[in-house]
C-alpha positions in Angstrom: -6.7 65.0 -10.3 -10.2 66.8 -10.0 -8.4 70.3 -11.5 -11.5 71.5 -12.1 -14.8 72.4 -11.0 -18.2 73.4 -10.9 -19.2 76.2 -9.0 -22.8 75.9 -9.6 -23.4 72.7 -8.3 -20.7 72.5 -5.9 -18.3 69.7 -7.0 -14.7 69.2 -7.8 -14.1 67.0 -11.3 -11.9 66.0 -13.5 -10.5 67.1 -17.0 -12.5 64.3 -19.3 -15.7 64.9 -17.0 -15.5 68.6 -16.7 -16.1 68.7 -20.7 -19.4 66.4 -20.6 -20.4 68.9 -17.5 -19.7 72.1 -20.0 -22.2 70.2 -22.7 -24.8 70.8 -19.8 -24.2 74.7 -19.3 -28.1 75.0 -18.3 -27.1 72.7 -14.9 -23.2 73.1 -14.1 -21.1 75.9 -15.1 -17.0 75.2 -15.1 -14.5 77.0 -13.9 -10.9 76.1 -13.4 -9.3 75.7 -10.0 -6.1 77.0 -10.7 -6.6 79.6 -14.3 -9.8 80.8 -13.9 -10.9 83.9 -11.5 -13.1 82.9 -8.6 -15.5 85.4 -6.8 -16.2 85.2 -2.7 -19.6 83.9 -3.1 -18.3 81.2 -5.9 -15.6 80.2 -3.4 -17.9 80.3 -0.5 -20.3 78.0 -2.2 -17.9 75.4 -3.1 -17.1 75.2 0.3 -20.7 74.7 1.9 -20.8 71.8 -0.4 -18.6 69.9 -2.1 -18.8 66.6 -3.9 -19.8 64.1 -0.7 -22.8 67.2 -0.2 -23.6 66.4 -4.0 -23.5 62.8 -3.9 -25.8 63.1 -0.7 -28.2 65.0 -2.4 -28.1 63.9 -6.2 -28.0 59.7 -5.5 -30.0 59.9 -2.5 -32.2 57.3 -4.4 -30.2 55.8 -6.7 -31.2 52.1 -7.1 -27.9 49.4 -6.5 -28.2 47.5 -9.6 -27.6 50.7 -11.0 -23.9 51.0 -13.0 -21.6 53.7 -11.7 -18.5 54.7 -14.0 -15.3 55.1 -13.5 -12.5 57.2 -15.2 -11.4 54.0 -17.1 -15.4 53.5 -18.4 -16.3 54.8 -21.9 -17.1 58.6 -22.6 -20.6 57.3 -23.1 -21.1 55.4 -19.7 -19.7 58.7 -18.2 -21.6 61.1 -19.8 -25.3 59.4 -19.1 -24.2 58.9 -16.0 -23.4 62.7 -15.3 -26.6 63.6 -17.1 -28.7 60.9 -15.2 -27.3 62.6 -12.2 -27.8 66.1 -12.3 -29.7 67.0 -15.3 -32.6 64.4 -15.4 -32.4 63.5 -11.5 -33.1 60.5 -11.6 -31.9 59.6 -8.6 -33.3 62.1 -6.8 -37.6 61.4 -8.2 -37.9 57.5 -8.3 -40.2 57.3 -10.9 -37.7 58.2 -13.4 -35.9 55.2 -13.4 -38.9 53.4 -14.7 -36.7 52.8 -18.0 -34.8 50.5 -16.5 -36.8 49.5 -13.1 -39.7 48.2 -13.7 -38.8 45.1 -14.5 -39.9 44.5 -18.3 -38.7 46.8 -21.6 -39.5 46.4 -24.8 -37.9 48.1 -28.5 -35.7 48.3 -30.9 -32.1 47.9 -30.8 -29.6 47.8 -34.2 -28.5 44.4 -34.3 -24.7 43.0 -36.1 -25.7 40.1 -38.6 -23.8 37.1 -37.8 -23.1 36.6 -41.5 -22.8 39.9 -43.2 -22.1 42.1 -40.4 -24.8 44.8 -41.3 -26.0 46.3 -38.6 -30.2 46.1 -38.7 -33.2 46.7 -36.5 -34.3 44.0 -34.2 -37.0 43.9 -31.7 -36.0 43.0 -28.5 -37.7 42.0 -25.0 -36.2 42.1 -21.3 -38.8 40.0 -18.9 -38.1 39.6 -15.6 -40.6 37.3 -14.7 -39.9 34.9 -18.1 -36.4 35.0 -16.6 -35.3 36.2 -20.4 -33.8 38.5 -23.1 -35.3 37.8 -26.5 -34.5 39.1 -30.2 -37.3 38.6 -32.9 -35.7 38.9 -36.6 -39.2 40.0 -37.6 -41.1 42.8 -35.9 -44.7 40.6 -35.9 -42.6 37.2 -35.9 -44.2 34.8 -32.9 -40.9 32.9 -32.1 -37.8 34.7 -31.2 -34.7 34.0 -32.9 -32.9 33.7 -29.3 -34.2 33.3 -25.9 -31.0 34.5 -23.1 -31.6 33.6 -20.1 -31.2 36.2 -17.3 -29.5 33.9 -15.3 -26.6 33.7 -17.9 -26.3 36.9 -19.3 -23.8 39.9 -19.6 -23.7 43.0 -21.0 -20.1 45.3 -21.8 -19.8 48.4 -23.5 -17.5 47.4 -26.6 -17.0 51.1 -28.4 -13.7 50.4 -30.0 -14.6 47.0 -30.9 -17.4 47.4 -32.4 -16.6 50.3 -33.9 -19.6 52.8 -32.6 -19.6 55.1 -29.6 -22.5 53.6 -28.4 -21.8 49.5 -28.8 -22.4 46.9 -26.8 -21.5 43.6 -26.6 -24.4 41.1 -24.8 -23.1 37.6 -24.5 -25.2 34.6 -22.9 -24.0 30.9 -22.8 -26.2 28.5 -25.2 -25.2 24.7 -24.5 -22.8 26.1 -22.4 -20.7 27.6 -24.7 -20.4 31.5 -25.0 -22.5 33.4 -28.2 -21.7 37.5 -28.7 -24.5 39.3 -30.2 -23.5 43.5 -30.7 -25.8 46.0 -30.7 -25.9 49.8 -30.4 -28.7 52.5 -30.5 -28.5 56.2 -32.1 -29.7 57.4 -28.5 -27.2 56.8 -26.0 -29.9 57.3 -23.1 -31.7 54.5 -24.7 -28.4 51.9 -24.6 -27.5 52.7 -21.7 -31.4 52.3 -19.8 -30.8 48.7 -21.8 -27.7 48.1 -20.1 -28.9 49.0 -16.7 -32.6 47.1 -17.5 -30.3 44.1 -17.9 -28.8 44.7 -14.6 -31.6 45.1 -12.8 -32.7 42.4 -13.8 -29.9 40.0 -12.7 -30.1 42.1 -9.4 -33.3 41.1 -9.1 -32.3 37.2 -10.2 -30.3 36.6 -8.1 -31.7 38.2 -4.6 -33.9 35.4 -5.4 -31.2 32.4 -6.1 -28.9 34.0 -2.8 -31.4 35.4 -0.5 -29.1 35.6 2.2 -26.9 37.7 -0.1 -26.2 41.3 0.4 -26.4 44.1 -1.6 -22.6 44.3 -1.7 -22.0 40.4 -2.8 -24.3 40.7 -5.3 -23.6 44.3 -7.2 -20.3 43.1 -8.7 -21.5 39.9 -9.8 -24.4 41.5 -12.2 -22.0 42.6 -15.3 -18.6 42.3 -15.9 -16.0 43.6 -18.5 -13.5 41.4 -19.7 -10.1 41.2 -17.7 -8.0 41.4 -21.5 -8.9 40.7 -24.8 -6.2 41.1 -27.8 -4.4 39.0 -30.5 -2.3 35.9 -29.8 -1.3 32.9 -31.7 -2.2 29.3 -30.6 -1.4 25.5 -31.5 -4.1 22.8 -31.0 -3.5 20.2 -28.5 -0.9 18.0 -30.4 1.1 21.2 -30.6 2.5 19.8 -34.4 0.0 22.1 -36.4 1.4 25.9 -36.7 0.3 28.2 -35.0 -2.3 30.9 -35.8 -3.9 33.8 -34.8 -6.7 34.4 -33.3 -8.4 37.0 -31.1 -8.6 36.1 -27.2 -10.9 37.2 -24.3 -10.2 36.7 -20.6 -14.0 36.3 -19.5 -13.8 35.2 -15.7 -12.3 32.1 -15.9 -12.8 31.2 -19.3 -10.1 32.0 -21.9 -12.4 32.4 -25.6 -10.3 32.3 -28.8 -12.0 34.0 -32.1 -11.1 34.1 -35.7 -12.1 37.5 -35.8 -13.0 39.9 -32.8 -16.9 40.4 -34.0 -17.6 36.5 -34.4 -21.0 35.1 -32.6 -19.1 32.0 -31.6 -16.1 31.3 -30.0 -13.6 28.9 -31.8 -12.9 27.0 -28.8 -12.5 27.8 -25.0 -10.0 27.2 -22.3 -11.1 26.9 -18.4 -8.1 28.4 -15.9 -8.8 27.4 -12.5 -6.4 27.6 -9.6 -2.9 27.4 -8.4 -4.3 24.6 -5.9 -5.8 22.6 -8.4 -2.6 21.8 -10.7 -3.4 25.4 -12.9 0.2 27.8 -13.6 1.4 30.2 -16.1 4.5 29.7 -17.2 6.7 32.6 -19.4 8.3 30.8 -22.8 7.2 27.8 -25.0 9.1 24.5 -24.6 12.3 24.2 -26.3 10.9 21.7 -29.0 8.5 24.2 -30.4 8.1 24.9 -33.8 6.1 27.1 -36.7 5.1 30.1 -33.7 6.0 33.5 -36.2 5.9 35.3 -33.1 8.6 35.2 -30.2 7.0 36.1 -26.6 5.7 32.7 -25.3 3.2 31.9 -22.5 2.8 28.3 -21.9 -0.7 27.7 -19.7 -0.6 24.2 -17.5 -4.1 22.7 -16.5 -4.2 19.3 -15.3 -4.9 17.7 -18.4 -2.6 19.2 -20.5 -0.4 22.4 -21.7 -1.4 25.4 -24.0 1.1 27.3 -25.9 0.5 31.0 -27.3 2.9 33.4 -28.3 2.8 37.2 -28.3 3.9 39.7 -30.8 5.3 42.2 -28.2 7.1 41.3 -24.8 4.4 44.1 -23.1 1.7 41.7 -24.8 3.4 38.9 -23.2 3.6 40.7 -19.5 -0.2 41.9 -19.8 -1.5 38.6 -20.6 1.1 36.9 -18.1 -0.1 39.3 -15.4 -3.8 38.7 -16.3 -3.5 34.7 -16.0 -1.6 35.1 -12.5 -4.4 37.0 -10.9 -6.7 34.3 -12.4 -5.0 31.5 -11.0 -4.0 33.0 -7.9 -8.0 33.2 -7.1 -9.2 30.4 -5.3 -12.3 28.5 -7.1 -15.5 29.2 -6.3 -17.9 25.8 -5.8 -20.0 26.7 -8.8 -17.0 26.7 -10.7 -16.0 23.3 -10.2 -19.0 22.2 -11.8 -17.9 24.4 -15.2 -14.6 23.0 -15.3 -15.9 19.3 -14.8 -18.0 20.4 -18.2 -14.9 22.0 -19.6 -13.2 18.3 -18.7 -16.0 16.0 -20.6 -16.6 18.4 -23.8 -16.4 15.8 -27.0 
């Protein structure tokens, strides 16, 4: 519903974006197409270019690892994005994306304690050729306190959750089971040059392990948000214990339950394959069940055994429902099969 526009770079927009572009009066001036009065030569400019004229011009250079929001995406995404665009041209002169380009970054980033939750400075280092994100607890400390590897990383903007504008949550898998570290940064140029410096460099990871790979396969496989998170209850596997509740991300194909949303590990984790290996959802819990407080089941069959959770709300229940289908509707990729087999054999 682009309503509005502006007339002195051309382009149509929407309502949310056309107040980030009125924060940059310098480059775009706003007008409304339908309240405000337009002049002939603001009219005739809007039509000798128009937004596919701007994109032309504007990401002429703009590098594919590179994220590009949409209108569900944070106001922060949006907003450096608009500004990376237009006011700072980046993708117009190369050399300004050296911040997240070149392969290797290095500063500071305010780190969530896994024990107190207090948020406090940590160094931190992206290497591309050391295949690794690192975190040092001490600012001349020789060891880091975590090594990520590239290969396993993933970064998602986590404003709400986290409770800053500018948060994001980085999660890598250690012994194969998923660990959330949160971070922000006053400077939202500088979290979101991090963000795109860790996308960059799984571009650049994995043009090396596909090499046949295009540009197009690879780009939505280097960071993904999470298909659902919220609040369910579970039972554990003898489904005698009551239920309880716990906090639940949809990451891929692995379901993550968490006492609390900002916990560094997850409680335990459930792999959905597909509907042609012996995986369905199924709406209710079993007749016999008992000590669930709330009343919307979802019953989730692998072929080993069932999981029940229930949901407070009955929209709860269809969101989650809807989110499990599309899972399990997928078919499995071969890589996959060898994380469920893992999945299968954890003690």
């Amino acid at each position: 519903d682009p309503d509005w526009a502006s007339h002195s770079l051309g382009i149509f927009i929407c309502l949310n974006c056309s107040g980030i572009h009125r924060n940059i009066p310098q480059v775009s001036k706003v007008k409304s197409v339908r309240l405000d009065d337009w002049d002939d030569a603001q009219v005739e400019f809007m039509a000798s270019n128009g937004n596919n004229v701007a994109k032309a011009k504007y990401e002429s250079k703009m590098p594919p690892f590179y994220y590009k929001p949409t209108f569900l995406d944070c106001q922060l995404l949006r907003e450096q994005w608009i500004r990376a665009k237009y006011e700072r041209k980046e993708f117009i002169h190369s050399e300004k994306q050296e911040p997240y380009s070149a392969g290797y970054r290095e500063g500071f980033l305010l780190k969530r304690g896994r024990d107190n939750g207090q948020f406090l400075s940590r160094k931190f280092v992206l290497s591309e050729r050391e295949g690794a994100l690192k975190y040092f607890n001490k600012n001349d400390a020789k060891e880091p306190k975590a090594i990520m590897k590239i290969e396993h990383l993933n970064a998602t903007f986590q404003p709400a959750k986290i409770g800053n504008p500018h948060g994001l949550q980085i999660t890598y898998l250690k012994d194969n089971s998923t660990r959330n570290i949160f971070v922000y940064h006053e400077d939202g140029k500088e979290i979101v040059d991090w963000f795109n410096a860790i996308r960059a460099a799984r571009f650049h990871y994995l043009q090396v392990a596909f090499p046949g790979a295009s540009d197009v396969d690879l780009v939505p496989k280097l960071s993904r948000n999470y298909l659902k998170e919220g609040y369910m209850e579970k039972t554990g596997p003898k489904q005698t214990e009551g239920f309880k509740k716990r906090w639940f991300t949809m990451d891929d194909r692995r379901l993550m339950y968490f006492k609390d949303p900002l916990d560094a590990f997850a409680r335990g984790e459930v792999f959905i394959g597909s509907k042609e290996n012996s995986y369905k959802v199924l709406e209710g819990l079993p007749p016999s069940t008992q000590g669930n407080h709330w009343q919307h089941g979802i019953t989730i069959v692998t072929p080993d055994r069932k999981f029940l959770f229930a949901c407070e709300t009955e929209d709860d229940q269809l969101e989650w429902i809807t989110t499990f289908q599309k899972v399990i509707s997928r078919p499995m990729l071969p890589q996959e099969y060898a994380v469920e087999a893992h999945f299968k054999h954890k003690p």
